[in-house]
C-alpha positions as CSV (number, residue, x, y, z in Angstrom):
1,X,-1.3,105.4,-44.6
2,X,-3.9,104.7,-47.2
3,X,-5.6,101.7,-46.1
4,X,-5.2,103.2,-42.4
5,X,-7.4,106.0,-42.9
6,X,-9.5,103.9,-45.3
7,X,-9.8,101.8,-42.0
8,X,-10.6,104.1,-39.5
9,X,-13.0,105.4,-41.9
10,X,-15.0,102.2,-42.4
11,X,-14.8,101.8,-38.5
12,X,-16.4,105.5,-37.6
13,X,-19.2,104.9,-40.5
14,X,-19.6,100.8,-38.7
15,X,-20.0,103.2,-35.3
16,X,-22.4,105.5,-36.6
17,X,-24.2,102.9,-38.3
18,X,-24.8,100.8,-35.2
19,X,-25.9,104.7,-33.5
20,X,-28.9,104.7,-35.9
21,X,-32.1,104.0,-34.5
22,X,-34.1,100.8,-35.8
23,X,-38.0,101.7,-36.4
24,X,-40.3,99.1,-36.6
25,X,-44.2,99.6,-37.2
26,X,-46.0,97.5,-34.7
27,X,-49.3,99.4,-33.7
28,X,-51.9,100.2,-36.5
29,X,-54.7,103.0,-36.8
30,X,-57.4,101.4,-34.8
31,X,-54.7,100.4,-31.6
32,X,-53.8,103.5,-31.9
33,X,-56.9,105.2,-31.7
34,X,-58.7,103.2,-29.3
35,X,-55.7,103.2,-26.9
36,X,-56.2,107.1,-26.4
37,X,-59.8,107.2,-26.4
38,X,-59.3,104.7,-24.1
39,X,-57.2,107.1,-21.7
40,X,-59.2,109.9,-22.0
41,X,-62.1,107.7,-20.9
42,X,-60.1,106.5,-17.8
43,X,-58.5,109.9,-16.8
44,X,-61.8,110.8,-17.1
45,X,-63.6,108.5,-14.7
46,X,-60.6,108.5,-12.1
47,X,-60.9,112.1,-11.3
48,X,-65.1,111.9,-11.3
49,X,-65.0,108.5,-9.7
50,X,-62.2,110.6,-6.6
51,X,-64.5,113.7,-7.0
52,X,-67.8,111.4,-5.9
53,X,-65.8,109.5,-3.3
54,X,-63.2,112.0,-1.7
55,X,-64.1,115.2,-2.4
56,X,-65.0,117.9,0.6
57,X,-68.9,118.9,-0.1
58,X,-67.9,122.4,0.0
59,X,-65.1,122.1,-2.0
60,X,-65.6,119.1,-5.1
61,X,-63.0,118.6,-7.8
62,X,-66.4,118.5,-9.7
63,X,-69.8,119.4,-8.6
64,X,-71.5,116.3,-7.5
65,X,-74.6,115.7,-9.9
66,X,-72.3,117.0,-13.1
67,X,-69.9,114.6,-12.0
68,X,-72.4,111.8,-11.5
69,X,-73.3,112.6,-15.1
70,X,-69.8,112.8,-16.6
71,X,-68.9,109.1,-14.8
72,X,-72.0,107.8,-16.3
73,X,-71.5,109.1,-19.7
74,X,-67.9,108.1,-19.9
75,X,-68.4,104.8,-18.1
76,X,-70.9,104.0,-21.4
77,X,-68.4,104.9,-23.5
78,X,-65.9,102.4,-21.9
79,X,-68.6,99.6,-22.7
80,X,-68.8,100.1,-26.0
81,X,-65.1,100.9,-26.7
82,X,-64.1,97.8,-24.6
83,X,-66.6,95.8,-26.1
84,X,-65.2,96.9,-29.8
85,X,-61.7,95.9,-28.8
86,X,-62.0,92.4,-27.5
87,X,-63.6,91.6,-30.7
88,X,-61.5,93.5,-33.0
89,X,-58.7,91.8,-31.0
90,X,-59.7,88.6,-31.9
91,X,-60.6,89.0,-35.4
92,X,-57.3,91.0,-36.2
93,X,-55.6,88.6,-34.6
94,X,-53.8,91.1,-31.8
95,X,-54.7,89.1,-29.4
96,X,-51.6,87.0,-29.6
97,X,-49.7,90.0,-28.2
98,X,-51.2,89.9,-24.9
99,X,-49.6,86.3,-24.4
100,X,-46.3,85.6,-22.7
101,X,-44.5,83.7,-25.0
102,X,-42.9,80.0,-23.2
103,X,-40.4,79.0,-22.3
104,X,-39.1,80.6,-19.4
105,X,-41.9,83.1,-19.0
106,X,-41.3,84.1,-14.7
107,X,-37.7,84.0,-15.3
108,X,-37.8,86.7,-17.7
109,X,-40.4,88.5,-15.6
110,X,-38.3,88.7,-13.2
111,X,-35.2,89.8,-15.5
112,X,-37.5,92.6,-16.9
113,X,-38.5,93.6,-13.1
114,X,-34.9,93.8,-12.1
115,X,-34.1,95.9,-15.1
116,X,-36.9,98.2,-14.3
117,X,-35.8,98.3,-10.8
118,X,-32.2,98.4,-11.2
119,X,-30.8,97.9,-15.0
120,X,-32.5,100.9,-16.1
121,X,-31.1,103.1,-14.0
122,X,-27.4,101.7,-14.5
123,X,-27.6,102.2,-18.1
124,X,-28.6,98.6,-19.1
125,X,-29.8,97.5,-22.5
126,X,-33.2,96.5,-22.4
127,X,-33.1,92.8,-22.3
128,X,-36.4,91.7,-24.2
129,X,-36.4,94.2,-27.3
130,X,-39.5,94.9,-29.4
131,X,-40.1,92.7,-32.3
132,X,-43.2,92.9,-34.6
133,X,-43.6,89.6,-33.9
134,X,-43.5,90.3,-29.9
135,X,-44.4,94.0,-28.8
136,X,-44.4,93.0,-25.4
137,X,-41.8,91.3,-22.9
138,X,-43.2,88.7,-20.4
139,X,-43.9,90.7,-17.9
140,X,-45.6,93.3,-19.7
141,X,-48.1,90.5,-21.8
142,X,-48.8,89.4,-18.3
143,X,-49.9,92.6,-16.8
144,X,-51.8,93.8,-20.4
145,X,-53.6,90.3,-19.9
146,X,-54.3,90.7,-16.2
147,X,-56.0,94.8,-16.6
148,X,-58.0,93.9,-19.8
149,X,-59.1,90.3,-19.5
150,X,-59.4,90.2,-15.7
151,X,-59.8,94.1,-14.3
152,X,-61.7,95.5,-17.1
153,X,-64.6,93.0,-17.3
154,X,-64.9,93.3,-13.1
155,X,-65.5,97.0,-13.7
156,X,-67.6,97.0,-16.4
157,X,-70.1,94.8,-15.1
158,X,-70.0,95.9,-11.8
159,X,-70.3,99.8,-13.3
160,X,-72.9,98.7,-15.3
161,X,-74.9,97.4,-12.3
162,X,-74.3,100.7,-10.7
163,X,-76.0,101.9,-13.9
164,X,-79.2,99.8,-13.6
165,X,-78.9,99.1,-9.7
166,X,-82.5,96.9,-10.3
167,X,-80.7,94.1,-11.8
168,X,-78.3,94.0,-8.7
169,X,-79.4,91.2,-6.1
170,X,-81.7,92.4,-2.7
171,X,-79.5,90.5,-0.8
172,X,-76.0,89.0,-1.4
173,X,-73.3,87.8,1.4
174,X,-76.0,88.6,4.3
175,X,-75.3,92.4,2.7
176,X,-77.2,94.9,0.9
177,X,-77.3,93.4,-2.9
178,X,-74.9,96.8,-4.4
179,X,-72.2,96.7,-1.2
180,X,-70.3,93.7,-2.4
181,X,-70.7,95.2,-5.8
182,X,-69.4,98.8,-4.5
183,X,-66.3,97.4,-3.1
184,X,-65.6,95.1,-6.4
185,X,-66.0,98.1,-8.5
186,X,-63.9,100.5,-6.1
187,X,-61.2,97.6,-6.3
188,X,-61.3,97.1,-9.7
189,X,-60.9,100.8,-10.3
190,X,-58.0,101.5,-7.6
191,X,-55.9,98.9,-9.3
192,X,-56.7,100.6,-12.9
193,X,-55.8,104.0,-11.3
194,X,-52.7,102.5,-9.7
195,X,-51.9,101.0,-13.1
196,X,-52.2,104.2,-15.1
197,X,-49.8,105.9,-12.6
198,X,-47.3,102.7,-13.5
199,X,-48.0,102.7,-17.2
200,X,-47.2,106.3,-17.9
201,X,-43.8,106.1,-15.6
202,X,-42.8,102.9,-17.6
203,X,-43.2,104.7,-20.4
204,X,-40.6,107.3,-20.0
205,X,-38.3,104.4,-20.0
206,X,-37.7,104.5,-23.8
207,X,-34.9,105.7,-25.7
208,X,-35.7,109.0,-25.0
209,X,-38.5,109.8,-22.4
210,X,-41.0,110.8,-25.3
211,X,-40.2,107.7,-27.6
212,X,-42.8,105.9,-26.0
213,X,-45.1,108.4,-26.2
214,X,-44.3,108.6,-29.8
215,X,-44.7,105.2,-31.0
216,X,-48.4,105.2,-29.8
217,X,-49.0,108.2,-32.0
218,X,-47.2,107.1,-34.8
219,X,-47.1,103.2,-34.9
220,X,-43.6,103.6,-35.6
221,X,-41.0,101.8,-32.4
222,X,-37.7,103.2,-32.0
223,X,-34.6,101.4,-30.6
């Protein structure tokens, strides 16, 4: 009776063992820190950026030449903070991160779609777990790579013309030199504003719904 309870003892504390969450540090200070200035930068230039496009003259989300001055302010301030993390990036070494790992890359894309779809809503384990050696699955690395190698430079560059419309060409296309530019840089932002909708959803996604949320304040990840 002895080594029975000893037994079912062992096996309740081998249960609660494997209940305990695993923590592993993955994002330092400066990630952390220049991924939510980065946000408040962006939040910040969608709602001027709809304000200037969309908003009813009589009724703005924000008066028209404060919000021209807010956008131009905060669009600066994405220059310079996007322009700090490329090259801390690269000299940290983070960059790595942002690289799907071979072999098999689209099939686990499509594994980690399917459990985003589906899985997570049946109660499926997440089948790519963190690692500090990999932060993100395949599909994530992708679309990090996409928005901030690809996106971001588009609408910089085109918001910095906007800034200093005298560098923009007279003509380009058999169009007005800034149209083609306009359009590039209203892309460029609808798929940033469609991917902030995405990113914060995804995020919920975690062990608990604020366990995401958590890890980019404290560096810690939680299984």
């Amino acid at each position: 009776m002895t080594d029975e309870r000893r037994q079912n003892a062992d096996r309740r504390h081998g249960e609660r063992r494997e209940e305990e969450p695993t923590r592993i540090y993955i994002l330092p200070l400066w990630v952390r820190m220049w991924h939510w200035t980065n946000a408040l930068l962006i939040i910040t230039l969608c709602l001027t950026g709809i304000s200037l496009h969309f908003a009813e003259s009589t009724l703005p989300l924000v008066e028209f030449s404060l919000a021209v001055r807010i956008h131009n302010v905060a669009g600066v301030c994405l220059v310079f903070l996007y322009a700090f993390f490329v090259v801390a990036n690269a000299l940290t070494g983070n960059w790595w991160q942002f690289v799907p790992k071979p072999p098999g890359i689209l099939r686990r894309c499509w594994v980690q779609t399917r459990f985003y779809m589906w899985g997570v809503f049946k109660g499926e384990h997440e089948p790519f777990p963190v690692t500090k050696e990999e932060n993100f699955n395949a599909l994530q690395a992708l679309t990090y790579w996409f928005m901030i190698y690809l996106v971001m430079p588009v609408i910089v560059l085109t918001g910095l013309i906007f800034l200093y419309p005298q560098v923009a060409p007279g003509e380009l296309f058999g169009m007005d030199g800034l149209l083609p530019i306009a359009v590039l840089h209203y892309i460029s932002a609808t798929i940033v504003f469609t991917f902030l909708i995405a990113h914060v959803y995804l995020c919920t996604f975690g062990k608990k719904v604020s366990t995401t949320f958590r890890t980019m304040i404290t560096g810690w990840h939680e299984h």
